[in-house]
VOLOVEX-495414 format. One line per field, with one value per residue: residue number from 1; residue in one letter; chain; x, y, z of N, C-alpha, C in turn. Coordinates in nm, 3 decimals. Layout:
n	c(NUM|...)
res	c(a|...)
chain	c(A|...)
n.u	c(X|...)
n.v	c(Y|...)
n.w	c(Z|...)
ca.u	c(X|...)
ca.v	c(Y|...)
ca.w	c(Z|...)
c.u	c(X|...)
c.v	c(Y|...)
c.w	c(Z|...)
***
This chain:
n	c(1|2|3|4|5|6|7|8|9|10|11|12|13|14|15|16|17|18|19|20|21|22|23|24|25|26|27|28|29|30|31|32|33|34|35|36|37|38|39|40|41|42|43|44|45|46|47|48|49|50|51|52|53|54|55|56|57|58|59|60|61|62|63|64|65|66|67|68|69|70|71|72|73|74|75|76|77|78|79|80|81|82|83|84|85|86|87|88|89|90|91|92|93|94|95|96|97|98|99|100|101|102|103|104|105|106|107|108|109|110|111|112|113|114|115|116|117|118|119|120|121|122|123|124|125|126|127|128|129|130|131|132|133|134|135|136|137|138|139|140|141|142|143|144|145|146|147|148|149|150|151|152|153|154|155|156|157|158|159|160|161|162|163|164|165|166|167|168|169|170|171|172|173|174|175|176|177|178|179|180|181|182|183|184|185|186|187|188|189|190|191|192|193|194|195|196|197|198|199|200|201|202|203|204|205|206|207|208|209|210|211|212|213|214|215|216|217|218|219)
res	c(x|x|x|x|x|x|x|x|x|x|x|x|x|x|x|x|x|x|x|x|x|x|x|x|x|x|x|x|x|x|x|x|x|x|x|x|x|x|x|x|x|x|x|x|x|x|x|x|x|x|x|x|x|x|x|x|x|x|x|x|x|x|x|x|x|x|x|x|x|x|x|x|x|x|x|x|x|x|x|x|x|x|x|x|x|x|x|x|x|x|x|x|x|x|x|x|x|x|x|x|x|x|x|x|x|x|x|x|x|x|x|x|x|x|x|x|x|x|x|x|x|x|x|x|x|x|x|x|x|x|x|x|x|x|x|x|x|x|x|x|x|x|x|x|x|x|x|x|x|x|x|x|x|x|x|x|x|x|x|x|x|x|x|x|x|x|x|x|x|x|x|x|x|x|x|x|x|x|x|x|x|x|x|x|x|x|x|x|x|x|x|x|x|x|x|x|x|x|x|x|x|x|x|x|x|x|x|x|x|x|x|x|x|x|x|x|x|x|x)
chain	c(A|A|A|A|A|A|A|A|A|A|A|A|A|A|A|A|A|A|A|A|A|A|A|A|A|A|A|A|A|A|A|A|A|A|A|A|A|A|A|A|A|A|A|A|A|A|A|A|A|A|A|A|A|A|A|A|A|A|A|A|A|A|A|A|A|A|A|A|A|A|A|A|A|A|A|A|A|A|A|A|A|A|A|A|A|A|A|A|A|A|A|A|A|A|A|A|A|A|A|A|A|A|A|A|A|A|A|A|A|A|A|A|A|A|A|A|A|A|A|A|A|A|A|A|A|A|A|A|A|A|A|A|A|A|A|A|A|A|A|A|A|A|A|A|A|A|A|A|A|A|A|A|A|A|A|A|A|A|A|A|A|A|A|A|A|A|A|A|A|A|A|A|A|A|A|A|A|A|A|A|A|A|A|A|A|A|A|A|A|A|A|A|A|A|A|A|A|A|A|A|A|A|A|A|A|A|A|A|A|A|A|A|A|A|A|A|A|A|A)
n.u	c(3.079|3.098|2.893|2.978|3.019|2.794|2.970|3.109|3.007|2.793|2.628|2.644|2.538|2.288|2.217|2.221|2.005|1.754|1.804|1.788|1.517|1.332|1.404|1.297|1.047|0.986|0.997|0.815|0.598|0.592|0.577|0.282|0.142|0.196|0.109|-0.091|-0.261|-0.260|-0.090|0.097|0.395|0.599|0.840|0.895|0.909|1.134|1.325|1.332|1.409|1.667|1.712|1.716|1.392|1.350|1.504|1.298|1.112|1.263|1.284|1.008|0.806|0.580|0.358|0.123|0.217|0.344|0.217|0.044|0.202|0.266|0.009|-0.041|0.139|0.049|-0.170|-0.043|0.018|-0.160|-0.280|-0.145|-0.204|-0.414|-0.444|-0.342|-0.385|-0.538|-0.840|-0.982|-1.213|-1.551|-1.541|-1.283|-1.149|-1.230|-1.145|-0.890|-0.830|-0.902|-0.774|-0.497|-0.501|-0.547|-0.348|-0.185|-0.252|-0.240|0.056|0.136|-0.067|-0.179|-0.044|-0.196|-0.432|-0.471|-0.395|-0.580|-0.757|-0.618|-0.617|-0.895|-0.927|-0.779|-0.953|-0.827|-0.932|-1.178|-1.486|-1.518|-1.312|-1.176|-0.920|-0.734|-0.755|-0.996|-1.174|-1.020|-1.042|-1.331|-1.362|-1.230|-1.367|-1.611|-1.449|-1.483|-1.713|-1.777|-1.634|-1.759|-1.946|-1.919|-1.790|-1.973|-2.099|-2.287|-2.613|-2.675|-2.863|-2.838|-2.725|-2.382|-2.227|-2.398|-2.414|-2.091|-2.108|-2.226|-2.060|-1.854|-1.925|-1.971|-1.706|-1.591|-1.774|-1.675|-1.406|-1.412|-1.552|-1.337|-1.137|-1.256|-1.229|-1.440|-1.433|-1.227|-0.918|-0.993|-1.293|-1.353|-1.284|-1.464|-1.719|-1.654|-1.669|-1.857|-2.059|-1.980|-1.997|-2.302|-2.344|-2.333|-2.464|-2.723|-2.766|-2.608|-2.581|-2.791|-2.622|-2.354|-2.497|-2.544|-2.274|-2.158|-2.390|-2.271|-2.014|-2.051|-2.191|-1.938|-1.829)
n.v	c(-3.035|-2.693|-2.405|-2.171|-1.813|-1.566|-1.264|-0.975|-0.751|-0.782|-0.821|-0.560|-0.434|-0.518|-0.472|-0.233|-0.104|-0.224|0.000|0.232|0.168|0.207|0.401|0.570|0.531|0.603|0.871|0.910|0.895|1.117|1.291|1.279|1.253|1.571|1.677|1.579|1.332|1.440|1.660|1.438|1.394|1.177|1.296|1.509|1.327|1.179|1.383|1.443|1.228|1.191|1.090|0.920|0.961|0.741|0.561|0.513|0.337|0.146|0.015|0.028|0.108|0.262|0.583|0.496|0.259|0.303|0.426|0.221|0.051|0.183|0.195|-0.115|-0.144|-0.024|-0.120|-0.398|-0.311|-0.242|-0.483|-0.627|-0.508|-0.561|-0.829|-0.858|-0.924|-1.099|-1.286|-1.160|-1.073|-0.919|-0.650|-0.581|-0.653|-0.559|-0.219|-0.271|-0.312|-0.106|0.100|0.011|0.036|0.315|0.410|0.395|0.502|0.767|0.810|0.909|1.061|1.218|1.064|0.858|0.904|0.966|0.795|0.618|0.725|0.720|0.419|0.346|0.479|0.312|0.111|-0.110|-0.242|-0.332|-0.486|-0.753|-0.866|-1.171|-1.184|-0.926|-0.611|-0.530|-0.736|-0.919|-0.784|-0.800|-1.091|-1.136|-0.951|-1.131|-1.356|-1.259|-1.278|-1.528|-1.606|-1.447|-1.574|-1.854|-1.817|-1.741|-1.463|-1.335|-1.405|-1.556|-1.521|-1.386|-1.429|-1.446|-1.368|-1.158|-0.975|-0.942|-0.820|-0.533|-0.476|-0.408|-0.177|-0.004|0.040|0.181|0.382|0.547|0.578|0.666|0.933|1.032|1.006|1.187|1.425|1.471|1.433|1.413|1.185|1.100|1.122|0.948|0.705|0.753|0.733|0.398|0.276|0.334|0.188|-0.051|-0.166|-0.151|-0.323|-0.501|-0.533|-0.589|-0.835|-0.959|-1.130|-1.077|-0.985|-0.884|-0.717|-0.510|-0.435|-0.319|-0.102|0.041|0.115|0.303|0.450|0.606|0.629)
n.w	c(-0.902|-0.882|-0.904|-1.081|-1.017|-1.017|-1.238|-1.128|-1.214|-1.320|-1.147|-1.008|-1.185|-1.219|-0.929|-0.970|-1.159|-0.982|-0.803|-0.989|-1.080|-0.833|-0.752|-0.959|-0.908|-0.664|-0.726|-0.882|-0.726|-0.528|-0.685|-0.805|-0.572|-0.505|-0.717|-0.865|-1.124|-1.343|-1.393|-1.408|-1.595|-1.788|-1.921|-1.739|-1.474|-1.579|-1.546|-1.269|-1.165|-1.254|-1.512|-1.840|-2.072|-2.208|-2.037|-1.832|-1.967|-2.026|-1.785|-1.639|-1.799|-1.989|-1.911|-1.829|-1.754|-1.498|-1.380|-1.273|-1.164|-0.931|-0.827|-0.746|-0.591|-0.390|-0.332|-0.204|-0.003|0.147|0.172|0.300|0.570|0.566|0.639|0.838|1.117|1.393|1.470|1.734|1.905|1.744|1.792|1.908|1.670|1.463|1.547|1.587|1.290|1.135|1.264|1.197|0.928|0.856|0.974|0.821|0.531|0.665|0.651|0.409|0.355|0.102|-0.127|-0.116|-0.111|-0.423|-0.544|-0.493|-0.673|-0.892|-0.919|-0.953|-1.177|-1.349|-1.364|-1.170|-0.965|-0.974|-0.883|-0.999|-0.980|-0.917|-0.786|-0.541|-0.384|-0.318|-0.280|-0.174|0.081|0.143|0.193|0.429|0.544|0.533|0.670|0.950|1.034|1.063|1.203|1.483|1.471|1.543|1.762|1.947|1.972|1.783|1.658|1.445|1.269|1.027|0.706|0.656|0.440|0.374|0.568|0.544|0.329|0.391|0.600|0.453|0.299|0.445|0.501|0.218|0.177|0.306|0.249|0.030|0.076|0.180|0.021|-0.159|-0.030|0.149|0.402|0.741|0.850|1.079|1.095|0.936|1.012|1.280|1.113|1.005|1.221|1.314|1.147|1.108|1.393|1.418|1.213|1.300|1.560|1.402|1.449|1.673|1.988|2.300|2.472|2.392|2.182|2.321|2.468|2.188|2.178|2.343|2.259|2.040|2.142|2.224|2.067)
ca.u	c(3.131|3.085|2.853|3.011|2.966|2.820|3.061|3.032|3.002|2.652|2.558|2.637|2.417|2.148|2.141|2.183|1.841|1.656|1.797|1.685|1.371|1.271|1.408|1.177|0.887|0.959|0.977|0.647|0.479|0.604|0.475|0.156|0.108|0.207|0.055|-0.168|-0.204|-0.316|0.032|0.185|0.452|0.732|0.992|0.917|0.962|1.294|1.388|1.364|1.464|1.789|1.732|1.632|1.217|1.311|1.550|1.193|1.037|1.292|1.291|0.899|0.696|0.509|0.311|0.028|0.244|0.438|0.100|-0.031|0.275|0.241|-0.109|0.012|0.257|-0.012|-0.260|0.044|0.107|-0.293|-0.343|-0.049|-0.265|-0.588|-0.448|-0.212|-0.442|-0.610|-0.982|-0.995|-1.365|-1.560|-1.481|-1.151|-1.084|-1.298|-1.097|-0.745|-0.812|-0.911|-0.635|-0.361|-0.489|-0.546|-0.213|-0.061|-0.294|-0.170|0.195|0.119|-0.211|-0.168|-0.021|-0.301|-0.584|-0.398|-0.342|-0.722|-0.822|-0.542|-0.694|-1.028|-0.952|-0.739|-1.007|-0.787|-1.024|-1.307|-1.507|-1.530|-1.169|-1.127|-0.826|-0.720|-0.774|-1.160|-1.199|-0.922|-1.138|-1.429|-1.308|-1.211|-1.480|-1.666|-1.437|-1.475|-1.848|-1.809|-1.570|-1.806|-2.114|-1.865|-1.767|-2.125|-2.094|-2.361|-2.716|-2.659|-3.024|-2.825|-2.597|-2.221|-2.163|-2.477|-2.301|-1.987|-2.136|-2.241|-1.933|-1.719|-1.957|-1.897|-1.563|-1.606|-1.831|-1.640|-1.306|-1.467|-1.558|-1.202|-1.052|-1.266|-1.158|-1.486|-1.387|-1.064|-0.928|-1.068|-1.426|-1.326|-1.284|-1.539|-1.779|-1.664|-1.681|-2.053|-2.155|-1.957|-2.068|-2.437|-2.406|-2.286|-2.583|-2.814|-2.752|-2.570|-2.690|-2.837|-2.502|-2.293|-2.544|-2.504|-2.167|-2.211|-2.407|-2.259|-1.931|-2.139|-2.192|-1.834|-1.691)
ca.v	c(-2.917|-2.554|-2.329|-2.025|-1.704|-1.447|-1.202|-0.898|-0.647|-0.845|-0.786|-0.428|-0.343|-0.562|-0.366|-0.023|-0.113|-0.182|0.128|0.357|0.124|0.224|0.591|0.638|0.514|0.737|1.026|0.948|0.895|1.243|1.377|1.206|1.319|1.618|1.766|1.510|1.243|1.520|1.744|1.424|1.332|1.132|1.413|1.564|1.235|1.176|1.484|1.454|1.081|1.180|0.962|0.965|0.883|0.573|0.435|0.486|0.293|0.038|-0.027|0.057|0.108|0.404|0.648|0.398|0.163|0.361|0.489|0.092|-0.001|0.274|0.095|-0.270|-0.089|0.067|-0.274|-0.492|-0.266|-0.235|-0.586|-0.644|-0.465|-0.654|-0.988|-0.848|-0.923|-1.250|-1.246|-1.149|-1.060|-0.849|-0.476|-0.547|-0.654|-0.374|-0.173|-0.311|-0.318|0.024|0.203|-0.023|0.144|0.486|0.474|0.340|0.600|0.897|0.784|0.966|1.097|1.290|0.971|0.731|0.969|0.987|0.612|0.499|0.786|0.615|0.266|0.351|0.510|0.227|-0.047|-0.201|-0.238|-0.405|-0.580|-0.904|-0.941|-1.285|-1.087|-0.778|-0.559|-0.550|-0.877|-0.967|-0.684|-0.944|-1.254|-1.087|-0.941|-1.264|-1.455|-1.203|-1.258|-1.656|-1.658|-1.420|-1.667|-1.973|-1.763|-1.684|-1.313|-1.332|-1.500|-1.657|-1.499|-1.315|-1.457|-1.414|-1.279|-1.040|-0.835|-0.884|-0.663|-0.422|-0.426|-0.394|-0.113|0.130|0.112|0.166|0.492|0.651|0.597|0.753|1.080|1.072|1.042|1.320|1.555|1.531|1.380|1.342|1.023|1.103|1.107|0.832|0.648|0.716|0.663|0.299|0.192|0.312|0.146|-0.177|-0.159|-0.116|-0.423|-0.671|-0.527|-0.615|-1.013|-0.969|-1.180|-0.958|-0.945|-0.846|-0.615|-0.429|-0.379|-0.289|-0.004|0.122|0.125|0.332|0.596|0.652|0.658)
ca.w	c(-0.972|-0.841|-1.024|-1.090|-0.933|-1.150|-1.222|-1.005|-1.327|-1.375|-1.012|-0.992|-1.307|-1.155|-0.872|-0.992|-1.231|-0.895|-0.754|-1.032|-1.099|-0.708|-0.740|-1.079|-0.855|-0.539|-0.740|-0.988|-0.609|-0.481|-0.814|-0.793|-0.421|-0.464|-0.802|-0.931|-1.204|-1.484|-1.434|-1.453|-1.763|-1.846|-1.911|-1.550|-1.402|-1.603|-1.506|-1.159|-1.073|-1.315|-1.553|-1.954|-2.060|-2.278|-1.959|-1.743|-2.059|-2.004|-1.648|-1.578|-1.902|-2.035|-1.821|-1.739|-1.651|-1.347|-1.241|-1.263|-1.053|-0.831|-0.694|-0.713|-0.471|-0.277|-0.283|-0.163|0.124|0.204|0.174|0.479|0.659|0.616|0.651|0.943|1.233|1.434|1.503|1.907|1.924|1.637|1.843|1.891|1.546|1.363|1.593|1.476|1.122|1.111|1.346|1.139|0.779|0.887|1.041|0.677|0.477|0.725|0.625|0.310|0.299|-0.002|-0.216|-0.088|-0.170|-0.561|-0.576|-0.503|-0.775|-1.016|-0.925|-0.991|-1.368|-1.438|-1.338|-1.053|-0.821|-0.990|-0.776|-1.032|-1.037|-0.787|-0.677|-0.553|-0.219|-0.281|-0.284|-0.035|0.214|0.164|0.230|0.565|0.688|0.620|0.787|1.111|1.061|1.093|1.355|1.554|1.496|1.581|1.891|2.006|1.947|1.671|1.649|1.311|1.187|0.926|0.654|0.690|0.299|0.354|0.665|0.540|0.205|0.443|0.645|0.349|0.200|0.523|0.454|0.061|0.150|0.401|0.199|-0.139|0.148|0.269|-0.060|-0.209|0.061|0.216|0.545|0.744|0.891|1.202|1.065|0.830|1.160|1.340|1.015|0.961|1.340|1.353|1.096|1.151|1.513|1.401|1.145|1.413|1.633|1.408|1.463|1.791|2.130|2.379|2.600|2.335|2.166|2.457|2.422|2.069|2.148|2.447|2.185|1.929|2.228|2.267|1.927)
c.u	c(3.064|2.998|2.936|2.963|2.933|2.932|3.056|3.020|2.819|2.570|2.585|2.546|2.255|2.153|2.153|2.034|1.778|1.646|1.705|1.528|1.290|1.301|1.312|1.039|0.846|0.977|0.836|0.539|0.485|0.518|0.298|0.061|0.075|0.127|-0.031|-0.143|-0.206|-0.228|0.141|0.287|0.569|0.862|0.993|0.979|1.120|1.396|1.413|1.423|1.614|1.801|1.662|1.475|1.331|1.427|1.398|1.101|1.091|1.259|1.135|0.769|0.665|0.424|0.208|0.078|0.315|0.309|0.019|0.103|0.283|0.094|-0.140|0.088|0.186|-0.091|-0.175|0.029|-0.039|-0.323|-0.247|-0.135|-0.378|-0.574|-0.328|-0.281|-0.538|-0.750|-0.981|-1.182|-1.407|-1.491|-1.369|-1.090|-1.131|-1.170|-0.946|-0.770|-0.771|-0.813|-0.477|-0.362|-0.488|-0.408|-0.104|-0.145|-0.202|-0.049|0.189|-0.015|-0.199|-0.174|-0.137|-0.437|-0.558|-0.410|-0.458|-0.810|-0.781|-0.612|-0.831|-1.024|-0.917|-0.845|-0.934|-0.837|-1.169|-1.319|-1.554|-1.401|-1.182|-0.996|-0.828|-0.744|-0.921|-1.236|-1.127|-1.053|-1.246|-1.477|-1.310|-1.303|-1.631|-1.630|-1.458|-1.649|-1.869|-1.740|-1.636|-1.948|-2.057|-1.854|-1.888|-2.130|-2.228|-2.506|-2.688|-2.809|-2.960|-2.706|-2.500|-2.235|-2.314|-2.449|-2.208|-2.005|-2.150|-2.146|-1.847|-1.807|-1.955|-1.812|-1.524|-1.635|-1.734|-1.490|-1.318|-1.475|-1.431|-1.129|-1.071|-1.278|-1.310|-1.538|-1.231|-1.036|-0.994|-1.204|-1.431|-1.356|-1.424|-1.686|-1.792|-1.692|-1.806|-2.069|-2.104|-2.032|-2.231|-2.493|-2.389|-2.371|-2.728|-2.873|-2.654|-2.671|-2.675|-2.708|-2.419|-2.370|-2.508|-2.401|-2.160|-2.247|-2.331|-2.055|-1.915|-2.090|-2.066|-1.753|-1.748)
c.v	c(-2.791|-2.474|-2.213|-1.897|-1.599|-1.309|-1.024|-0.715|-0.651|-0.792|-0.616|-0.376|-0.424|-0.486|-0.225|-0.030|-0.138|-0.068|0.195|0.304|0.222|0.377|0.647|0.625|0.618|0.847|1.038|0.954|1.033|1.307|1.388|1.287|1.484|1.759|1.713|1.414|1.344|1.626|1.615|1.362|1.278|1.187|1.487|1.491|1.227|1.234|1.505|1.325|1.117|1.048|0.977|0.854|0.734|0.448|0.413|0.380|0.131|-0.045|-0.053|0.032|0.237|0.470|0.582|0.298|0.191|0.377|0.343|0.029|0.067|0.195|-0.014|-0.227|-0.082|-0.067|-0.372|-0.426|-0.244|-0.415|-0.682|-0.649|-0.560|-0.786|-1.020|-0.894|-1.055|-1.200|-1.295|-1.178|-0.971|-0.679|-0.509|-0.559|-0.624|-0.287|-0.143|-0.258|-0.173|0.084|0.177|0.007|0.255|0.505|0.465|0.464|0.765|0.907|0.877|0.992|1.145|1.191|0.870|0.779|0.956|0.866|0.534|0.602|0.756|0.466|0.278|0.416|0.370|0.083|-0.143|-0.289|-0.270|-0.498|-0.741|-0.933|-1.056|-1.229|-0.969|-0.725|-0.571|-0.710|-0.950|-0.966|-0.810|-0.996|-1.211|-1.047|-1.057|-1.360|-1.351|-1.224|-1.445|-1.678|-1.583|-1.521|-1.807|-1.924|-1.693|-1.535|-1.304|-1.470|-1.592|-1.621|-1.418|-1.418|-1.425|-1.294|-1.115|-0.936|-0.828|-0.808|-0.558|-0.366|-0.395|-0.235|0.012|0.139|0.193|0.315|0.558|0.667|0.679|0.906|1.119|1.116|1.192|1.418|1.615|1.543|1.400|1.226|1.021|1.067|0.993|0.739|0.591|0.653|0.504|0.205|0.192|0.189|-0.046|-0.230|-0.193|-0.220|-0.569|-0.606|-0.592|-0.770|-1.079|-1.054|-1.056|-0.895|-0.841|-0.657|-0.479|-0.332|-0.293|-0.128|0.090|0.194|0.233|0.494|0.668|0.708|0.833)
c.w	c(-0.919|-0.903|-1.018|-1.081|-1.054|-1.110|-1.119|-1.124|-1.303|-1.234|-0.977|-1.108|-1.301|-1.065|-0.824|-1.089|-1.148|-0.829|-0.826|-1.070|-0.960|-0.657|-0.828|-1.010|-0.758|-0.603|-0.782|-0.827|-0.544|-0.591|-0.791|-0.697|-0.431|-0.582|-0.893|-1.003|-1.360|-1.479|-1.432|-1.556|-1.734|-1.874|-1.767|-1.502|-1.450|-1.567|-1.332|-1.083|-1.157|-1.407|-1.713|-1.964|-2.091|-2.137|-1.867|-1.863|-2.058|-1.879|-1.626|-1.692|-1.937|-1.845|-1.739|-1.694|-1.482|-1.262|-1.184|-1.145|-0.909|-0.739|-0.709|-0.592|-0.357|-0.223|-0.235|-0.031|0.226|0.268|0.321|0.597|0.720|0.679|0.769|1.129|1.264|1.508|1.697|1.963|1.822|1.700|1.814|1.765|1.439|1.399|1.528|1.341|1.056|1.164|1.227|0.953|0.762|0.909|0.857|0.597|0.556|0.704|0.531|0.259|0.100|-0.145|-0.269|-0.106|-0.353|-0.611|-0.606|-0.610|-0.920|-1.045|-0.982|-1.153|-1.414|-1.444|-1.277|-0.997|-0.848|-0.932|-0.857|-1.044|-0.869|-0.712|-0.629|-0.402|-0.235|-0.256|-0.166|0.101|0.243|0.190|0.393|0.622|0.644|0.682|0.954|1.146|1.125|1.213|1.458|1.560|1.559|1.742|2.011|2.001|1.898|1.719|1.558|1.226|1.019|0.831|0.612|0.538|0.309|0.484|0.632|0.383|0.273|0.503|0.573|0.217|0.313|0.523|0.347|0.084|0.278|0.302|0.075|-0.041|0.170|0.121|-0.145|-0.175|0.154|0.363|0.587|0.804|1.026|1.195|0.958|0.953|1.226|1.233|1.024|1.102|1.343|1.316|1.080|1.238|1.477|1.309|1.226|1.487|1.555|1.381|1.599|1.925|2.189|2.430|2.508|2.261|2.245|2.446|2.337|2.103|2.245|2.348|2.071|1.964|2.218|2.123|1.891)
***
């Protein structure tokens, strides 16, 4: 027996509710971007996606919930990033990591500075949640720390989770400078390579070391 097709009434009002679900979001993110989280309200937004509050109440939630989906949005599209790349050698895949988030932050600077100041009121981004991008981050740069000690890169005098805190805390402090306008990605950049660079030197074999610093020089 056949199931029956839903009717195509049902499927056009399913997806006109993802439309305006995903139009109420790209506007609250222009908003966001473009005038803060503290000019912004619920009748603006309504007003500019075309649409009344209580349908954004239906579709989305209240005001904390758009701004809470807004960086689920943003940590989905970060977390691509992190888990977008295969461990080459530690340079090259510091290197990567960093070029392929800067390039997704520069997409919308404005949004992505807004988003990790939203995450951080709402308690996102606590570092005891077992999930999440801080936690993801991690995981990752201790696996780049084991596959450089498996790969002879690394002495092994240091243990993996105690560089990859450090590696995951020059990212942490250069992104808090960037976000609070007192870097740009350029110096965001070169910031997190130092000090990457400088934590894989200080458990690096000689050869590599080497590298390392001569890497340091240039950035």
């Amino acid at each position: 027996m056949k199931t029956a097709r839903p009717q195509r009434g049902v499927v056009a009002r399913t997806e006109n509710k993802i439309k305006r679900r995903q139009n109420i979001l790209a506007q609250a993110r222009s908003m966001i971007a473009n005038d803060g989280y503290g000019a912004f309200t619920l009748a603006e937004l309504a007003s500019k996606a075309q649409v009344t509050v209580p349908t954004i109440h239906n579709l989305i939630g209240n005001k904390t919930d758009v701004c809470r989906q807004l960086v689920v949005d943003m940590v989905e599209r970060i977390e691509k990033v992190l888990l977008g790349h295969e461990f080459e050698d530690p340079i090259t895949s510091s290197e990567a990591f960093i070029d392929s988030l800067l390039e997704l932050y520069a997409s919308d600077e404005d949004f992505y500075k807004a988003a990790f100041v939203l995450g951080e009121k709402e308690k996102l981004f606590e570092h005891e949640l077992s999930t999440g991008i801080f936690n993801t981050a991690l995981k990752l740069a201790y696996k780049v720390c084991c596959d450089a000690k498996e790969q002879g890169y690394l002495e092994g005098r240091i243990e993996s989770w105690t560089m990859a805190d450090n590696l995951f805390a020059n990212q942490r402090l250069a992104r808090h400078d960037w976000v609070n306008g007192y870097i740009d990605l350029t110096e965001y950049r070169k910031q997190v390579l130092t000090g990457m660079f400088m934590t894989f030197a200080a458990d690096a074999k000689s050869d590599f070391r080497e590298r390392l610093i001569k890497k340091i020089k240039e950035i």
